[in-house]
N, C-alpha and C positions, 0 to 999 in steps of 0.2 A: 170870586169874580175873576173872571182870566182879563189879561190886560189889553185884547181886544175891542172888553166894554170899556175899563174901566181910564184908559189915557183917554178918552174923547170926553168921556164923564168931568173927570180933572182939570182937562183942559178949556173948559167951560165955566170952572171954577169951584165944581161940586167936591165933597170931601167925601172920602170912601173909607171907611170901616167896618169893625164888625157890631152886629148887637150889642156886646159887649160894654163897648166903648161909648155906643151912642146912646145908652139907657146908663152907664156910668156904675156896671157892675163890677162887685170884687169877682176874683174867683172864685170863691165860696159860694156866691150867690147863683154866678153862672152856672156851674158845679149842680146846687142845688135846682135849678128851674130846668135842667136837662134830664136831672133823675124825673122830675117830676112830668116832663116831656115824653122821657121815654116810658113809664108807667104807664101813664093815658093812651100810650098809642097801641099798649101791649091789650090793657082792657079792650079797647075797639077792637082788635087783631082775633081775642081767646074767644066774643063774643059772637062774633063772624064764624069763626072755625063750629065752635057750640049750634051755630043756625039757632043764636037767640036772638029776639027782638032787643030793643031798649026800654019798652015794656015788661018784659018777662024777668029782665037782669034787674027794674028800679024792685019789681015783688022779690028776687031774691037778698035785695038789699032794704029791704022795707022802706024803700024811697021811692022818687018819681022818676016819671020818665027825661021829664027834663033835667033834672040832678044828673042821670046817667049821660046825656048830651053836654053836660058841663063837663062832667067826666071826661067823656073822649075827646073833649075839645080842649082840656090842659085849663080850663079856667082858672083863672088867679085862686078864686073863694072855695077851690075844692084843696081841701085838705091832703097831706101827704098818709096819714092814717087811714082817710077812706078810697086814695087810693088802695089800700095794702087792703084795706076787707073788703074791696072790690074784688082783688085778683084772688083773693083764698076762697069767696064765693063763687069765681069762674071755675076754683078746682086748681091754682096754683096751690105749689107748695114753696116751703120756706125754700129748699133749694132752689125752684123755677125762680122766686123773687132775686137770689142773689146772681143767676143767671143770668136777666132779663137786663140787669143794669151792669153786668162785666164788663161791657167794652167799654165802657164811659168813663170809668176808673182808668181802665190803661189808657184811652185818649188824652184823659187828661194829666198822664205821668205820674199816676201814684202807682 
């Protein structure tokens, strides 16, 4: 938030952080819900590119369609596993997986 918004915010009395802090996570877990962020958004991303439905991609995964919309939408209850046989079903490979989450690692200095 540039400090435009965020001194009138303040100054009102509001307290400005990040996600982080306000859901009261370690880094690990941050770490963790970003990998798991950025996966979902890759699914949505290889799906689109493919000109597949969310129909066509739950028969590739022997799921539904709605499972596939929890999917791209990062839900809690979607497993980080079925992300990974989501994206090997779109036709990633183990290379494109470790690709797909690179920057995340150096953002966050490992």
């Amino acid at each position: 938030m540039d400090k435009s918004k965020r001194k009138p915010l303040e100054a009102k009395g509001w307290k400005v952080g990040t996600v982080e802090e306000f859901l009261g996570l370690t880094a690990e877990e941050a770490a963790y819900l970003e990998v798991k962020l950025a996966l979902s958004r890759k699914i949505r991303e290889l799906r689109r590119e493919k000109k597949l439905t969310q129909v066509e991609v739950a028969k590739l995964l022997k799921s539904s369609q709605s499972r596939v919309s929890k999917i791209e939408a990062g839900d809690a209850t979607v497993s980080l596993d079925l992300l990974v046989r989501s994206l090997i079903a779109l036709g990633a490979s183990t290379r494109d997986l470790a690709r797909f989450t690179a920057h995340l690692s150096r953002s966050a200095g490992s």
